[in-house]
N, C-alpha and C positions, 0 to 999 in steps of 0.2 A: 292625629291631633295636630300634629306642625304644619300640615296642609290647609286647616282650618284658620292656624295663629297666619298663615302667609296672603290667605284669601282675605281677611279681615286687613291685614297689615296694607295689599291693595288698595282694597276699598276706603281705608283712610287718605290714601293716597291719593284718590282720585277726588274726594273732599279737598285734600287740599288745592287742586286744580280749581272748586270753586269760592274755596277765598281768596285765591291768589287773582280772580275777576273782581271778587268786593274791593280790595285792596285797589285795583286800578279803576276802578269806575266808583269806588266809594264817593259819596256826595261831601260827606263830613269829614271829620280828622277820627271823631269819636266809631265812625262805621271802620276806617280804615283800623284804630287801632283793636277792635275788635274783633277783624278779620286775625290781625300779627296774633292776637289772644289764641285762637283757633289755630295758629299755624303752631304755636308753642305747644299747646293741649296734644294735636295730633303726634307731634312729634314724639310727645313721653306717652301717647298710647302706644305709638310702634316701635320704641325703643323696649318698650316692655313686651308687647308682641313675640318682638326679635329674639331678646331676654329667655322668653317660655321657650320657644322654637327652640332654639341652640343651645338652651342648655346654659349660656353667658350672664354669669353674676354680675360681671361690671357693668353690663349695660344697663342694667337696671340702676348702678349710682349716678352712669349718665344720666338717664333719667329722669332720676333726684336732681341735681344741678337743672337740667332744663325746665323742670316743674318751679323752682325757685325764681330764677332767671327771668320765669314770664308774669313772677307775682312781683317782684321789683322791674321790670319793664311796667308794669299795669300800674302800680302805685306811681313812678318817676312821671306817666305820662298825665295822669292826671295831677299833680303838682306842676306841671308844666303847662297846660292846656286849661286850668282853671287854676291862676294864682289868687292866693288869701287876699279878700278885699280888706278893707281897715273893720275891726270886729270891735274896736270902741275901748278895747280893755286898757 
């Protein structure tokens, strides 16, 4: 089974090889930060991956912080890239 979580753990890996192409050829801001979404996501699948593998409890709170980390990167950036026009109130 740990041969499975390591194969799987590559093959994320090698996803991440293609947003790390979105990110530089992205057209938009919103393509690029979608690709950063993807790099985050991957990350806390193969931290968890890694997690199963080896048997390592902490890696999975890693994880948790990096699953957080890319839900406030994703709110920050849209606060940033689409600011509040005047709402009238």
């Amino acid at each position: 089974m740990q041969t499975l979580y390591l194969a799987l753990a590559l093959f994320l890996l090698l996803n991440l090889g293609a947003g790390l192409w979105r990110v530089l050829r992205g057209p938009t801001a919103a393509d690029r930060m979608l690709a950063a979404q993807l790099f985050g996501t991957t990350a806390v699948a193969m931290l968890l991956l890694f997690a199963e593998a080896d048997g390592n409890a902490a890696l999975r709170d890693v994880a948790l912080v990096f699953a957080l980390l890319a839900a406030v990167t994703a709110v920050a950036f849209v606060r940033r890239a689409w600011p509040e026009r005047g709402t009238g109130t």
